[in-house]
Residue, then its C-alpha position, 0 to 999 in steps of 0.5 A: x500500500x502506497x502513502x500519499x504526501x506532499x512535498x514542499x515547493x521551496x527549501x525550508x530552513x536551507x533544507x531542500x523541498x525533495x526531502x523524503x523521511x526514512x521513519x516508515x522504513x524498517x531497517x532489516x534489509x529487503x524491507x520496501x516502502x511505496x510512497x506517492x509524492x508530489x513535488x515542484x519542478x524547478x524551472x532551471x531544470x532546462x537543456x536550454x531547448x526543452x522546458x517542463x510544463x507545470x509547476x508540481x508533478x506527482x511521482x510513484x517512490x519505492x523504498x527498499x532498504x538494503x544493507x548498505x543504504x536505501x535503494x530508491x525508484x522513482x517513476x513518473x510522466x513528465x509533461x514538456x513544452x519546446x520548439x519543433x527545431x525545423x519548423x518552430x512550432x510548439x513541441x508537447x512532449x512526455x518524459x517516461x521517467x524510471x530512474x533507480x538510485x542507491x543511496x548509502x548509510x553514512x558508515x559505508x558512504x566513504x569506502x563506497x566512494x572510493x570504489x567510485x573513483x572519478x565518479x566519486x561525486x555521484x555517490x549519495x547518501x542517508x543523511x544523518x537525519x535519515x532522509x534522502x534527497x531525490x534533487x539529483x535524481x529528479x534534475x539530472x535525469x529529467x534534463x538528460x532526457x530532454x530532446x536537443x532536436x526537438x521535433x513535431x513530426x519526424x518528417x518535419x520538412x521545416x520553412x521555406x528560407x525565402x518566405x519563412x512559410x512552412x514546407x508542406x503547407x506549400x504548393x509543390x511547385x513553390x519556388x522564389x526567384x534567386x538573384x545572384x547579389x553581383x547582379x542585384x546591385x547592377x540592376x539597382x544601378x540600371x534603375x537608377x539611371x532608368x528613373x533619372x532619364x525619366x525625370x528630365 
């Protein structure tokens, strides 16, 4: 059975909002709980093409407490917003997002982070009030799934460089007359003197 709450939407007291207490999860390993959380989504959380839609979103969390720390999965559909990058045109999307993290008891953090070695930093932790962070669970893996190609359709033709009108709503034999620019200026020239003999 699944508990629902309701995370915070900004940090309280420097504490960050994707905080989940640990209280409710017995410690003899293979014990599992399953929360339903709702937490707020960052705006900063942006491939710089990408945006999420909305300010909170629901998520399904799985606790399972193993002997070196808390086995954490969450899962969730994230709706997105973005620019189709041929054709501009607005981009709804969805990330599917089911992502695992383990997350280590303070006596076994350090000798897991030396068998980490570069990747020392993505190792997290219980804290020492017996509550994880999901921040950067939630953060990196949703602006890792993000599209840096956004597309409407993957067949989007994108717009005509002459008009800026979408390729297929056009008529196939749409065209615009290219000028080479060499000639451009001496037809601006020829004018020129066409329209000073009209004057006289």
């Amino acid at each position: 059975m699944s508990k629902r709450l309701t995370s915070g939407s900004k940090k309280t007291g420097g504490k960050s909002p994707y905080l989940v207490g640990l209280t409710n999860l017995a410690g003899n390993p293979g014990t599992r709980l399953e929360l339903d959380l709702e937490f707020s989504l960052n705006p900063e959380w942006t491939n710089g093409v990408v945006e999420l839609v909305g300010e909170t979103e629901d998520f399904h969390v799985e606790l399972t407490s193993l002997s070196e720390g808390v086995l954490a999965r969450v899962t969730g559909e994230i709706p997105t917003t973005a620019q189709c990058s041929r054709c501009l045109d607005e981009v709804g999307d969805t990330i599917l997002l089911d992502e695992t993290q383990l997350f280590f008891f303070p006596e076994k953090l350090e000798a897991a982070r030396q068998d980490a070695g570069d990747d020392a930093e993505d190792v997290l932790a219980v804290s020492d009030e017996n509550e994880i962070d999901l921040e950067p669970l939630l953060r990196d893996n949703l602006v890792l799934s993000m599209s840096s190609l956004p597309l409407c359709e993957p067949d989007c033709q994108g717009l005509c460089p002459g008009c800026g009108e979408r390729w297929d709503t056009l008529p196939p034999d749409h065209a615009h007359e290219v000028i080479d620019p060499r000639w451009a200026a001496l037809g601006d020239l020829v004018k020129t003197l066409r329209d000073g003999d009209e004057k006289q």
